[in-house]
TORNUZA-892915 format. One record per residue (C-alpha): chain; x, y, z. Coordinates in steps of 0.001 Angstrom, whole numbers. Example, Ala and Ser with C-alpha at 12.3 -4.5 7.8 and 13.67 -1.06 7.14 Angstrom:
2
<site><chain>A</chain><px>12300</px><py>-4500</py><pz>7800</pz></site>
<site><chain>A</chain><px>13670</px><py>-1060</py><pz>7140</pz></site>
//
This chain:
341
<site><chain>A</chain><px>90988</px><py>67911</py><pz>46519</pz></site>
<site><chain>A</chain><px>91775</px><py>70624</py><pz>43587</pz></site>
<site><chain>A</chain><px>89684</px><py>73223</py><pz>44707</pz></site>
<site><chain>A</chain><px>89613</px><py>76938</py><pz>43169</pz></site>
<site><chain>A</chain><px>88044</px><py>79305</py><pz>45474</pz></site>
<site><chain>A</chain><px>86400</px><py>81726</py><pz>42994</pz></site>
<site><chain>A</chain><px>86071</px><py>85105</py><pz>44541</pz></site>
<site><chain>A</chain><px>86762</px><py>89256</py><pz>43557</pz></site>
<site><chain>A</chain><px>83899</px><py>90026</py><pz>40466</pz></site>
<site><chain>A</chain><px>82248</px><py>93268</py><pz>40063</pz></site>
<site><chain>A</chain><px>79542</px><py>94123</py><pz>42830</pz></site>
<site><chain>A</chain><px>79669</px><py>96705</py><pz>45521</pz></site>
<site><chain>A</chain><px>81082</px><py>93681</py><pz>47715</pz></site>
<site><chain>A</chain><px>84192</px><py>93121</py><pz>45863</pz></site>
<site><chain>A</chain><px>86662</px><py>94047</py><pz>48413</pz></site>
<site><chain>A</chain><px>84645</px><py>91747</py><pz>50873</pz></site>
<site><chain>A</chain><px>84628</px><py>88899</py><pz>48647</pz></site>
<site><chain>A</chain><px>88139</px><py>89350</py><pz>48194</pz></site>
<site><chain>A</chain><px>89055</px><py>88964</py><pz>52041</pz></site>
<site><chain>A</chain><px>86940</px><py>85694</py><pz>52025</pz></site>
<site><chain>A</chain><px>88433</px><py>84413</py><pz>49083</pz></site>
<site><chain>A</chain><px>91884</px><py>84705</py><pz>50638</pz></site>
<site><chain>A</chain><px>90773</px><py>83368</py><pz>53842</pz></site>
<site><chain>A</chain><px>88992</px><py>80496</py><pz>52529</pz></site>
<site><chain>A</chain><px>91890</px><py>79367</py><pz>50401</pz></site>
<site><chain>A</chain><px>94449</px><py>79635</py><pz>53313</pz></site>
<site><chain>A</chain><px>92128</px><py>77257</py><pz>55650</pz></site>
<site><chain>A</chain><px>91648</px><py>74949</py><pz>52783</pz></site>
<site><chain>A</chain><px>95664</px><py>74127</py><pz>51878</pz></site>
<site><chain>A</chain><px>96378</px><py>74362</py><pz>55731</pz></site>
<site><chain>A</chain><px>94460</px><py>71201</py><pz>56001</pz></site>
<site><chain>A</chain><px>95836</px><py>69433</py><pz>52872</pz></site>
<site><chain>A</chain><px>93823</px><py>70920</py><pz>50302</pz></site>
<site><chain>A</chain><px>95268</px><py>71983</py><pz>46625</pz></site>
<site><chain>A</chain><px>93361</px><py>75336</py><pz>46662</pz></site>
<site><chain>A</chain><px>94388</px><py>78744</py><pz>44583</pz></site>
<site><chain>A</chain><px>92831</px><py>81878</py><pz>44279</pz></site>
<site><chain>A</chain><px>90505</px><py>82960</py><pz>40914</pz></site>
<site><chain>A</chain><px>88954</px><py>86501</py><pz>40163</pz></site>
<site><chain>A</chain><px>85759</px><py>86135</py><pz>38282</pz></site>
<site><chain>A</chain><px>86063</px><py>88915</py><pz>36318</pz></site>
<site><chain>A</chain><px>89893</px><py>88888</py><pz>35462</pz></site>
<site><chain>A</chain><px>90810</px><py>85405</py><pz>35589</pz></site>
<site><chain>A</chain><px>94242</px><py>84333</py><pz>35404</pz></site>
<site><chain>A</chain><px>96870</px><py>84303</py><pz>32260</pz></site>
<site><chain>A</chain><px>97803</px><py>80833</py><pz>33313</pz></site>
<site><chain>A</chain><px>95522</px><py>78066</py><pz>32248</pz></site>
<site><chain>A</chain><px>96826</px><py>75423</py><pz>34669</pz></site>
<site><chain>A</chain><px>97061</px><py>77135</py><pz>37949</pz></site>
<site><chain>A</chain><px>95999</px><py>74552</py><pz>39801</pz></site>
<site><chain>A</chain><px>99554</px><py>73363</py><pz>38633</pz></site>
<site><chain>A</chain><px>101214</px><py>75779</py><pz>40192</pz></site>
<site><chain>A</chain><px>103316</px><py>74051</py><pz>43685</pz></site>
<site><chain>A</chain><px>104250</px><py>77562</py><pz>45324</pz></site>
<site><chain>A</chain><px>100851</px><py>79862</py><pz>44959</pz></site>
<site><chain>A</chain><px>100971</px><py>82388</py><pz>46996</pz></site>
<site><chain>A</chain><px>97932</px><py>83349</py><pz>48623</pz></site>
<site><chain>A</chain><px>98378</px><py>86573</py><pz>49904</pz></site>
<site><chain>A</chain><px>100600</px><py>87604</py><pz>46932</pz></site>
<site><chain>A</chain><px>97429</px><py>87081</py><pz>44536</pz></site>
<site><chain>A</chain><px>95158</px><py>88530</py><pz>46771</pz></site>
<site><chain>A</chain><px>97209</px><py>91737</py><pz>47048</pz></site>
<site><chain>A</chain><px>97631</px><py>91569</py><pz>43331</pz></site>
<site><chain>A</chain><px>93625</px><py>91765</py><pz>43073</pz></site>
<site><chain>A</chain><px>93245</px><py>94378</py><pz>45467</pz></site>
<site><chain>A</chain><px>95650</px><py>96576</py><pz>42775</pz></site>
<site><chain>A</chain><px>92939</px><py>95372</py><pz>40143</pz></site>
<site><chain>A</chain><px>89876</px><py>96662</py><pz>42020</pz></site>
<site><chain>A</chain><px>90909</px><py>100188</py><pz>40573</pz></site>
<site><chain>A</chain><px>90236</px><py>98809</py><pz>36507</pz></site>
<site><chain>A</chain><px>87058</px><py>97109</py><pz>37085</pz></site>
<site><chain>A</chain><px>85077</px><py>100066</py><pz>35706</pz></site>
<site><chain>A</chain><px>87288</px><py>100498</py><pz>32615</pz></site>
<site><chain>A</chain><px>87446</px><py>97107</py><pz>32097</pz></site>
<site><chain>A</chain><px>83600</px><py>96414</py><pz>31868</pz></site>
<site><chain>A</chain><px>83673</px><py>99064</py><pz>29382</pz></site>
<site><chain>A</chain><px>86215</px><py>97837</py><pz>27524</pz></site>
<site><chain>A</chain><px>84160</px><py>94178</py><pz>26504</pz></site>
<site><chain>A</chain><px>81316</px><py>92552</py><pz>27195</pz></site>
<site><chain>A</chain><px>81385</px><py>89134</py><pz>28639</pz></site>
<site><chain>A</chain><px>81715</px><py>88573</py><pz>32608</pz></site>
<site><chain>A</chain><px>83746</px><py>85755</py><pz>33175</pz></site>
<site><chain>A</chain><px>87620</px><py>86961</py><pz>32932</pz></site>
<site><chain>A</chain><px>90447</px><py>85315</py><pz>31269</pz></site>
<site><chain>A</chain><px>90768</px><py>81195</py><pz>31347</pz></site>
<site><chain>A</chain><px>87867</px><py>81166</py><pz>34038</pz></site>
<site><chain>A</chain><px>86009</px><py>78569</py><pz>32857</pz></site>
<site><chain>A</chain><px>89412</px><py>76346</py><pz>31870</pz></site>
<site><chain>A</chain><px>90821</px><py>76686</py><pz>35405</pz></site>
<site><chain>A</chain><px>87247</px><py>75498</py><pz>36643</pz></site>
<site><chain>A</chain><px>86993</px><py>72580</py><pz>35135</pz></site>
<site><chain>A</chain><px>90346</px><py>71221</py><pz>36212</pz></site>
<site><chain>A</chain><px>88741</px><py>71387</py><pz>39945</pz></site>
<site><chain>A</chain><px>86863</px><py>68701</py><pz>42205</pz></site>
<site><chain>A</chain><px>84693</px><py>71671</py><pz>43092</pz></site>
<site><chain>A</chain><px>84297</px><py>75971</py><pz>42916</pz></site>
<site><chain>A</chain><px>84383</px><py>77401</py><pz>46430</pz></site>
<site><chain>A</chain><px>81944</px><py>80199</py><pz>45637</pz></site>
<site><chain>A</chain><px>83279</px><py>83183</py><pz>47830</pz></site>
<site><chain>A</chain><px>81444</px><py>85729</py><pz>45935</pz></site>
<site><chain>A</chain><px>79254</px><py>88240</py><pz>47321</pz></site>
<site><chain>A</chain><px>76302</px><py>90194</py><pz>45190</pz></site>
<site><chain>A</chain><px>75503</px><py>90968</py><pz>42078</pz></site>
<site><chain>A</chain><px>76622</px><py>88251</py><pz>39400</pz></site>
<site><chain>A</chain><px>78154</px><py>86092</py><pz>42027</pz></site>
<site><chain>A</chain><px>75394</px><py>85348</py><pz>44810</pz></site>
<site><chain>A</chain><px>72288</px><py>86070</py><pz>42209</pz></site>
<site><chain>A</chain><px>72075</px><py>82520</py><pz>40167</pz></site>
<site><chain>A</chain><px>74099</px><py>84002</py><pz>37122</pz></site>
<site><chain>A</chain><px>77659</px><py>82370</py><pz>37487</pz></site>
<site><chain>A</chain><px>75397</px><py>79243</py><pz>39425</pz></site>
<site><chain>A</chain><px>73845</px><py>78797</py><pz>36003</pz></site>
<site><chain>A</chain><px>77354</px><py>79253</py><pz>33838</pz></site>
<site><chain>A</chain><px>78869</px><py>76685</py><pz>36008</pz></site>
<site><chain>A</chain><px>76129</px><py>73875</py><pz>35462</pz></site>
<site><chain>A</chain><px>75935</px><py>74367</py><pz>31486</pz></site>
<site><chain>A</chain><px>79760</px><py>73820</py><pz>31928</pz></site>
<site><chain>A</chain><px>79541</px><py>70782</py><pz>34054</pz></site>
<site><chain>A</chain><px>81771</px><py>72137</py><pz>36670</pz></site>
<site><chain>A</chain><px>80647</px><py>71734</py><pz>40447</pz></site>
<site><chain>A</chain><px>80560</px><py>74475</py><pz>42728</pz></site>
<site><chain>A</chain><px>79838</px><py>75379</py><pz>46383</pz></site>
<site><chain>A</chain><px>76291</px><py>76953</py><pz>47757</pz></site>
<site><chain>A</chain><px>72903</px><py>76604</py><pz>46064</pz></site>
<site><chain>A</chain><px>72004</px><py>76373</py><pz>42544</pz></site>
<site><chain>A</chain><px>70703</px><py>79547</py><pz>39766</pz></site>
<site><chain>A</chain><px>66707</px><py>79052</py><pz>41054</pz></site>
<site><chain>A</chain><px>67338</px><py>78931</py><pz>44618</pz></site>
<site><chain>A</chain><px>70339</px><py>81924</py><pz>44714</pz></site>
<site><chain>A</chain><px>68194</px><py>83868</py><pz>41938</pz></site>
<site><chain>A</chain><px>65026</px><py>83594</py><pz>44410</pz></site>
<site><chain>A</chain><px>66788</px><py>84633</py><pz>47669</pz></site>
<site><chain>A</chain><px>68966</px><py>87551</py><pz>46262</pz></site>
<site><chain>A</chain><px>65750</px><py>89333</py><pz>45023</pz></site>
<site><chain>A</chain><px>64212</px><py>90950</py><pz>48247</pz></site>
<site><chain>A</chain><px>61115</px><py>91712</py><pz>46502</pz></site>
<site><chain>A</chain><px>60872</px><py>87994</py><pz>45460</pz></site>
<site><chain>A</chain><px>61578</px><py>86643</py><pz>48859</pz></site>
<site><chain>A</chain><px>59213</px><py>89213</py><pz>50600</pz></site>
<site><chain>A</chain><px>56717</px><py>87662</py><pz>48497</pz></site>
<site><chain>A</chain><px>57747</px><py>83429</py><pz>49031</pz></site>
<site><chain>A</chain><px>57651</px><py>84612</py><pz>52497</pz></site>
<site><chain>A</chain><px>54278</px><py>86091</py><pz>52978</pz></site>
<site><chain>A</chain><px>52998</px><py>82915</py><pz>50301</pz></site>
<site><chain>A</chain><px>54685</px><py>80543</py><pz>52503</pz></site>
<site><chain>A</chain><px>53709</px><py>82310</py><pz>55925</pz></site>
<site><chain>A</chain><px>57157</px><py>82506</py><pz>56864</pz></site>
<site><chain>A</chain><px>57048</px><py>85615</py><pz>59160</pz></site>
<site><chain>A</chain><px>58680</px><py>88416</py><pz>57621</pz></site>
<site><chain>A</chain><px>57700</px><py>92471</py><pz>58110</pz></site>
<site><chain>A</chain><px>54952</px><py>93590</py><pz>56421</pz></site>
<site><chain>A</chain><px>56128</px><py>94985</py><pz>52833</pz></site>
<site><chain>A</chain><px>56053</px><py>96093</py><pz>49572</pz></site>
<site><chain>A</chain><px>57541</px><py>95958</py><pz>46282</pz></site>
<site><chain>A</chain><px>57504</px><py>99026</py><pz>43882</pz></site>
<site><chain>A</chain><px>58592</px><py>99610</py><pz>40632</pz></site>
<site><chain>A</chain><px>59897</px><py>102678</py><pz>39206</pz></site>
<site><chain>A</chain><px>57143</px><py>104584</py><pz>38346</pz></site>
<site><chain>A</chain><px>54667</px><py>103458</py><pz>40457</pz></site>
<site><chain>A</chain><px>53185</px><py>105301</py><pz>43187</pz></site>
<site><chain>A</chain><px>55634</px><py>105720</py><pz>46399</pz></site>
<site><chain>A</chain><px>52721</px><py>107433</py><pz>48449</pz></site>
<site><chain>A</chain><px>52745</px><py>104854</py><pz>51744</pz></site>
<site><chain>A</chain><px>49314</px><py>105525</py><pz>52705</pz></site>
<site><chain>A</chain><px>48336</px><py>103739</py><pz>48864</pz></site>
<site><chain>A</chain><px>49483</px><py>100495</py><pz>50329</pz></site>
<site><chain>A</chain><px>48357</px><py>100979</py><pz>54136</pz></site>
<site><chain>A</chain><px>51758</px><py>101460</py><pz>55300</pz></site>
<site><chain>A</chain><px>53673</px><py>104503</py><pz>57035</pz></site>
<site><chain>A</chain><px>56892</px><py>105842</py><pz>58399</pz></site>
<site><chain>A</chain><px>58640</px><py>104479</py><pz>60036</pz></site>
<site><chain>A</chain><px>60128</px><py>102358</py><pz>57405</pz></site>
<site><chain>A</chain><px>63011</px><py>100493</py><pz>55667</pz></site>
<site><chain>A</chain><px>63874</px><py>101270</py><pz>52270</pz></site>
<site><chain>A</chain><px>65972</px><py>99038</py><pz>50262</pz></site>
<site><chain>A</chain><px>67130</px><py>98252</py><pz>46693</pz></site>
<site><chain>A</chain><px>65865</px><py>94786</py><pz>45736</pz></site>
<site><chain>A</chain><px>69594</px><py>93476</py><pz>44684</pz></site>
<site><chain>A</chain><px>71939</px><py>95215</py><pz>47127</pz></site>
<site><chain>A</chain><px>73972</px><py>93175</py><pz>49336</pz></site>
<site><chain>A</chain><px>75815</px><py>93490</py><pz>52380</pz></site>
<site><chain>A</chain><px>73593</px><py>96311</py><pz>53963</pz></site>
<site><chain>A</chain><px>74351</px><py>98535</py><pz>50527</pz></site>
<site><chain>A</chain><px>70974</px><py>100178</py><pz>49006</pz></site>
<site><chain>A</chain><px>69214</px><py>100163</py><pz>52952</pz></site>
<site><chain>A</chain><px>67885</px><py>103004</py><pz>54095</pz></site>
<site><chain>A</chain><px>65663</px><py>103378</py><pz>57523</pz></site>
<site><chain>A</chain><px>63557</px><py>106330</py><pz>57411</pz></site>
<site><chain>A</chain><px>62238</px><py>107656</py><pz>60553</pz></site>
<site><chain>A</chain><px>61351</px><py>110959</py><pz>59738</pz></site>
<site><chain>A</chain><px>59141</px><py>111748</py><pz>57050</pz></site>
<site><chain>A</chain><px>61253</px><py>114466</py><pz>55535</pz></site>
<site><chain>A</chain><px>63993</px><py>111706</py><pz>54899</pz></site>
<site><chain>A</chain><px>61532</px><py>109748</py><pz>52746</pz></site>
<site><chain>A</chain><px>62212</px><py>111198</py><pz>49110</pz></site>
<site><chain>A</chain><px>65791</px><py>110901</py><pz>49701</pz></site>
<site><chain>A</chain><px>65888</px><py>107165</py><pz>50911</pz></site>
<site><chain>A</chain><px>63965</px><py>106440</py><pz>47657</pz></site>
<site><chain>A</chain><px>66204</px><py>108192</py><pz>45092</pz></site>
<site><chain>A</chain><px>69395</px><py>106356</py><pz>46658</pz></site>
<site><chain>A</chain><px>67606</px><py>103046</py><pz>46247</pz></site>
<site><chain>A</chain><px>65906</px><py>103730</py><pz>42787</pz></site>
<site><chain>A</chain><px>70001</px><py>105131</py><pz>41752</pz></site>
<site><chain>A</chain><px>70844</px><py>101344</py><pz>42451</pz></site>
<site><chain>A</chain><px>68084</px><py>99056</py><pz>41214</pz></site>
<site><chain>A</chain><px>64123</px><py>99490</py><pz>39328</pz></site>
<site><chain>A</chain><px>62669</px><py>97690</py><pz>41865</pz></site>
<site><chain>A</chain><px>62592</px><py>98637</py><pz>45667</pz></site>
<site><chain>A</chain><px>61125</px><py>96856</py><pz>48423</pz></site>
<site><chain>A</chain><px>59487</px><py>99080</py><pz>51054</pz></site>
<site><chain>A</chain><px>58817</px><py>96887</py><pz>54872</pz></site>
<site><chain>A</chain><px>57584</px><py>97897</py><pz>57932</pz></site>
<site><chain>A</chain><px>60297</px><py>99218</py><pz>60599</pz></site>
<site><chain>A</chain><px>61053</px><py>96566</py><pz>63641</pz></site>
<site><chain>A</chain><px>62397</px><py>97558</py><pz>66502</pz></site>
<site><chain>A</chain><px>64210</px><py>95095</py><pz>68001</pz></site>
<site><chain>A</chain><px>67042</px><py>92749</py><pz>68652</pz></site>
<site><chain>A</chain><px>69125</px><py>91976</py><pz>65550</pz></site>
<site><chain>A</chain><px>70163</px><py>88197</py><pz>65193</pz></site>
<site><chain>A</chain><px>72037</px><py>85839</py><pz>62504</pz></site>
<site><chain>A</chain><px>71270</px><py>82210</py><pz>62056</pz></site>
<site><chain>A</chain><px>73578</px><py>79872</py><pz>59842</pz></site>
<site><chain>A</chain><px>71779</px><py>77159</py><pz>58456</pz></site>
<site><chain>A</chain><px>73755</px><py>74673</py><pz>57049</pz></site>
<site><chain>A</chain><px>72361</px><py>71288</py><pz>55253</pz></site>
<site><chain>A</chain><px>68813</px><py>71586</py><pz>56487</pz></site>
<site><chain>A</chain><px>69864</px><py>72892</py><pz>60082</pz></site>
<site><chain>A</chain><px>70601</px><py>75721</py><pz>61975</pz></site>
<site><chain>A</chain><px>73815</px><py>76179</py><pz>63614</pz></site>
<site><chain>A</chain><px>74189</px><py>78253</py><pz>67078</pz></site>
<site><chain>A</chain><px>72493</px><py>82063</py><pz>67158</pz></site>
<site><chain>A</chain><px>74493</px><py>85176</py><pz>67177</pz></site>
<site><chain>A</chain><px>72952</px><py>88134</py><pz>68758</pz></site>
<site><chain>A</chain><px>74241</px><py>91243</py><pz>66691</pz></site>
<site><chain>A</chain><px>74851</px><py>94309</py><pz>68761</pz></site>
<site><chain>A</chain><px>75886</px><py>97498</py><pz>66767</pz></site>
<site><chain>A</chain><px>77930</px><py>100009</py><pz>69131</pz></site>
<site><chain>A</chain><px>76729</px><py>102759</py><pz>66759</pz></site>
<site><chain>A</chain><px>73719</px><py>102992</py><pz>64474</pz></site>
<site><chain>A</chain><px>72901</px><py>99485</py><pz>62997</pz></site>
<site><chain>A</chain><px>74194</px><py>96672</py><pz>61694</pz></site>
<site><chain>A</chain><px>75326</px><py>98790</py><pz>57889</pz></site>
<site><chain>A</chain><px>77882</px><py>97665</py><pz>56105</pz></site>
<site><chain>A</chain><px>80429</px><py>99431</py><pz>58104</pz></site>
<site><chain>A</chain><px>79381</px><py>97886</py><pz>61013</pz></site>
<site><chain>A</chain><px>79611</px><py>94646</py><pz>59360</pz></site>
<site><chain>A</chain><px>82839</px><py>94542</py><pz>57672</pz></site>
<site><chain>A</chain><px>84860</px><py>97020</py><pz>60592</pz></site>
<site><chain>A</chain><px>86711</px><py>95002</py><pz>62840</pz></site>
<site><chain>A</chain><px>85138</px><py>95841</py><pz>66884</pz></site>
<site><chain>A</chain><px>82534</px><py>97540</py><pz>64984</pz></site>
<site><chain>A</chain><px>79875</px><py>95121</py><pz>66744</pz></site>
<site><chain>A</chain><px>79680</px><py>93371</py><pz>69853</pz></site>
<site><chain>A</chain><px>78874</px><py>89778</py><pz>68385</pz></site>
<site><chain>A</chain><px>77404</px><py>87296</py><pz>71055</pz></site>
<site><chain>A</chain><px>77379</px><py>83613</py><pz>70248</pz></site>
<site><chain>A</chain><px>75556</px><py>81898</py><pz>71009</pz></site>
<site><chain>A</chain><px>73143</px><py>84359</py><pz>71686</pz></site>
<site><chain>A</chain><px>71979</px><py>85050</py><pz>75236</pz></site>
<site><chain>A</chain><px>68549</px><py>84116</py><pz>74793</pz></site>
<site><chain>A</chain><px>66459</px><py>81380</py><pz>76326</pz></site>
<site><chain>A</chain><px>65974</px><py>77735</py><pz>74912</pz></site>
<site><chain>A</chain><px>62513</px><py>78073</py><pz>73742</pz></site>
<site><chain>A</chain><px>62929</px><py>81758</py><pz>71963</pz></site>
<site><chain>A</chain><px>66579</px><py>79694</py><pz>70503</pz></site>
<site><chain>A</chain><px>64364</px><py>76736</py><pz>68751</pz></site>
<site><chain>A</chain><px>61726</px><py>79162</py><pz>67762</pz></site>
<site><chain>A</chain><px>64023</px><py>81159</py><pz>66312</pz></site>
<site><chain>A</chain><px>66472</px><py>78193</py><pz>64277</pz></site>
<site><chain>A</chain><px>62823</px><py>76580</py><pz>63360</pz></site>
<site><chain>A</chain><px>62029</px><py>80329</py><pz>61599</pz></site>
<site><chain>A</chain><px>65420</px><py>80544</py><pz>59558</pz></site>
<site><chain>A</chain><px>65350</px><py>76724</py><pz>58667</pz></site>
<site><chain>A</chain><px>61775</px><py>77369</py><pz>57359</pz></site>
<site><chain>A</chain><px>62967</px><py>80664</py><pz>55956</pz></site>
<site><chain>A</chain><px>65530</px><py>78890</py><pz>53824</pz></site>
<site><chain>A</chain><px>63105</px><py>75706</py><pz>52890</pz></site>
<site><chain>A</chain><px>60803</px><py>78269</py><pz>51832</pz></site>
<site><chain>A</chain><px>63264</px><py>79489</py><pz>49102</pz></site>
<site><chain>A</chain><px>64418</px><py>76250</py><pz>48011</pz></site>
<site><chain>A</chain><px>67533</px><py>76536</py><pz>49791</pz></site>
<site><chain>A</chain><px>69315</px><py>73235</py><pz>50096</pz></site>
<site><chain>A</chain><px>73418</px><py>73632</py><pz>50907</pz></site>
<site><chain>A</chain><px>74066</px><py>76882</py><pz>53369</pz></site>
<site><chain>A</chain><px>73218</px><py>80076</py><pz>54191</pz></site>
<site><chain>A</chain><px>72157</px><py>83198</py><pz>56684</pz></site>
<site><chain>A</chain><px>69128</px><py>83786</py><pz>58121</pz></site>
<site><chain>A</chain><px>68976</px><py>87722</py><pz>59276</pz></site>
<site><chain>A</chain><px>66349</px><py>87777</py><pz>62129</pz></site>
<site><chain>A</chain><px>64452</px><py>90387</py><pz>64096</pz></site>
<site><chain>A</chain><px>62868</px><py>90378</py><pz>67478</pz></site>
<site><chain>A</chain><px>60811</px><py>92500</py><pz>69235</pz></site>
<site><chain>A</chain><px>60226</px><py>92798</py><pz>73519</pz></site>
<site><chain>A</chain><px>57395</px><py>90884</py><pz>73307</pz></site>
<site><chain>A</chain><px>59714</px><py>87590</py><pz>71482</pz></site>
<site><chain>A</chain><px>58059</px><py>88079</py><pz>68472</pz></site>
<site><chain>A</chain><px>60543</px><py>86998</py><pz>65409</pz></site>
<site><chain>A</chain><px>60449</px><py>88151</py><pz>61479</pz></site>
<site><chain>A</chain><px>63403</px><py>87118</py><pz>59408</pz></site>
<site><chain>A</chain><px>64437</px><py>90188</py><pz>57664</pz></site>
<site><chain>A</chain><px>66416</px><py>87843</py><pz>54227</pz></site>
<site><chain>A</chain><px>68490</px><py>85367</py><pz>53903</pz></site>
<site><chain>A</chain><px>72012</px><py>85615</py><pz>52463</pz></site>
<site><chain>A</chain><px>72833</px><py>82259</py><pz>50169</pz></site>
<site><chain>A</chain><px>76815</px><py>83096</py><pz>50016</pz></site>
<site><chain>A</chain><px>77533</px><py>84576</py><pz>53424</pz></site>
<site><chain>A</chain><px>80926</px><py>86278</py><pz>54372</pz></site>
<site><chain>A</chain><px>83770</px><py>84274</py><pz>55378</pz></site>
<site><chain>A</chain><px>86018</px><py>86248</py><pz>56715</pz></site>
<site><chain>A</chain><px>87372</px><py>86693</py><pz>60429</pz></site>
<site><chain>A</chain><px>84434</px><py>88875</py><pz>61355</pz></site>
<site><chain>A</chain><px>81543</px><py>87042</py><pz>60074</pz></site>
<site><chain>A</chain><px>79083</px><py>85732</py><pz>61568</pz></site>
<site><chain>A</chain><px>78626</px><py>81904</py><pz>59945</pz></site>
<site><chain>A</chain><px>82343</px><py>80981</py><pz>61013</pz></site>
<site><chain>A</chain><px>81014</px><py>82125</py><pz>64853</pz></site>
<site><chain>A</chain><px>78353</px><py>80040</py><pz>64589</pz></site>
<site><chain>A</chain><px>80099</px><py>77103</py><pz>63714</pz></site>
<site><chain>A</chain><px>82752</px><py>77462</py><pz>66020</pz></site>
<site><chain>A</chain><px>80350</px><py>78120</py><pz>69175</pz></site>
<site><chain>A</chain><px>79904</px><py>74529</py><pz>68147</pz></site>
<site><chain>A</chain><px>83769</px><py>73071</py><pz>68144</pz></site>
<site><chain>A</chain><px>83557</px><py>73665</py><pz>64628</pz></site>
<site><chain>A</chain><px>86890</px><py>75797</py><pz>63593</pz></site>
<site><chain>A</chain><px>87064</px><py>77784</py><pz>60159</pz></site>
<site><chain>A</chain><px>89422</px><py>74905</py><pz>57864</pz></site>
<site><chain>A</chain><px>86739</px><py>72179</py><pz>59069</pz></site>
<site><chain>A</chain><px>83736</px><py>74606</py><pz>58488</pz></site>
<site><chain>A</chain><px>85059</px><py>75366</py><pz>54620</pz></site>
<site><chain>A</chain><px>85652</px><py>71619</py><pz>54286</pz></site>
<site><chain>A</chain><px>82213</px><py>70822</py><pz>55325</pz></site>
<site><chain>A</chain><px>80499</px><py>73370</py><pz>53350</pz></site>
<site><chain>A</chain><px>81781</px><py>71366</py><pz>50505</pz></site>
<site><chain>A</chain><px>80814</px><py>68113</py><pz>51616</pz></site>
<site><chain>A</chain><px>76939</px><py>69465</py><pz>51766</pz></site>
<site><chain>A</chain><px>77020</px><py>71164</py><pz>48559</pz></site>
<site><chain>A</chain><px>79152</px><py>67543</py><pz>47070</pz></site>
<site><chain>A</chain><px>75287</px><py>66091</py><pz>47822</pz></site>
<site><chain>A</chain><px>73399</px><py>68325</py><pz>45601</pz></site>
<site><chain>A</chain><px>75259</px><py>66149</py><pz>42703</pz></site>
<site><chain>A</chain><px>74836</px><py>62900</py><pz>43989</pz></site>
//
């Protein structure tokens, strides 16, 4: 298949995107594949790229990288998103690997671009991405849809931040309704931290969502075309499971499948798979669940576009179940393939 793996953009998770990009389009021409690397944002001078016999990977991800630096001055410098030839080099493809990560990549925005241009592309459509990249929107499908989920809140700016107005009190976890990868999440323990976890997340975004704080086990379940694949059990050696922690190699001690008995395992995959129905999710994605002592779950999000690179967690999954990381990108597009048939 021609396949460009669309990655880079202009959210907070650039550099991660990036690193799956790369990896993605490595396991896709190992096994056959005519795959090259895209940037959203700055496209590529060459219209036919898919053309091109001797792309170099790691040259064009390196080249990106350099790139990372002008992002600022270049969304100042025009207005439209979508970088040079984007769309042109998209529509030569069989399908869009969508390695993106946050804002305009995993939010429904490019999802929606691509369909009024006819071109296919990997992952869930604008509604469903839109839905689950909005915390305070999927703390609200949740609780609708009795999906178990922390007890929460969603306030605007303005409104009143006083906890004891909506029942609630520290401790707590404070969080930007857009961020990704852990970015905009603050857990306040203490009450003199509160003010301060608010004006980081109301820096980032209008809207913050406000949740009870669960102490517990952290978990990640893949759930890919309707089912769940094999539990990892997340285990932070410092702190939590931040963005550091996620993207720092030896960071975490990640435990697949998770060491957890059979009936806590299918209560658990039957809570993300509900988790994702809930949100209209049809293709892949990650479930982030908590448990208590007592076994009781509450999945935290759910992460339509998760990372693909050599420490996340959906790749573990798939190969606790003989599943290796060229086969798992191939079969990621043969699920989303069914959302046009």
């Amino acid at each position: 298949m021609n396949i460009v793996v669309l990655c880079g953009g202009t959210s907070t998770e650039r550099e991660v995107s990036l690193n799956s990009g790369s990896m993605v389009c490595d396991a896709l021409r190992s096994i056959g594949h005519n795959a090259v690397l895209l940037d959203v944002f700055f496209g590529n001078e060459n219209k036919n790229l898919l053309d091109v016999s001797d792309f170099d990977v790691q040259a064009e991800k390196e080249k990106l990288q350099k790139l990372s630096k002008d992002v600022d001055k270049v969304k100042k410098e025009r207005k439209g998103f979508f970088g040079e030839n984007v769309f042109e080099i998209c529509q030569q493809a069989d399908i869009v690997f969508m390695a993106l990560h946050g804002a305009n990549g995993e939010d429904g925005k490019c999802q929606a671009a691509f369909d009024l241009q006819g071109i296919k592309y990997t992952g869930d459509g604008s509604v469903a991405s839109a839905l689950a990249m909005d915390k305070s929107i999927t703390k609200q499908i949740f609780m609708a849809q009795n999906v178990s989920t922390p007890k929460g809140i969603w306030i605007k700016k303005g409104e009143s931040t006083n906890l004891s107005d909506y029942g609630m009190k520290i401790p707590v976890v404070v969080k930007a309704s857009n961020g990704g990868s852990s970015v905009g999440v603050v857990i306040v323990k203490d009450e003199k931290d509160y003010d301060a976890a608010l004006k980081e997340c109301f820096a980032l975004e209008d809207t913050i969502v406000i949740e009870e704080f669960v102490e517990g086990r952290e978990f990640s379940v893949g759930v890919v075309d309707g089912k769940a694949l094999p539990i990892v059990e997340i285990i932070p050696k410092t702190g939590w499971y931040d963005y550091k922690n996620k993207y720092l190699p030896g960071a975490t001690e990640d435990v697949c499948p998770a060491q957890i008995n059979e009936e806590l395992t299918k209560k658990m995959q039957k809570l993300a798979e509900e988790a994702c129905k809930a949100l209209g999710i049809v293709t892949y994605s990650r479930a982030d669940v908590l448990m208590k002592k007592d076994g009781s779950m509450y999945c935290i999000e759910v992460n339509t576009l998760p990372g693909m690179t050599v420490t996340s967690l959906v790749p573990q999954e798939a190969r606790a179940m003989g599943m290796e990381f060229p086969q798992l990108c191939e079969h990621l597009i043969n699920v989303s393939m069914k959302k046009y048939k």
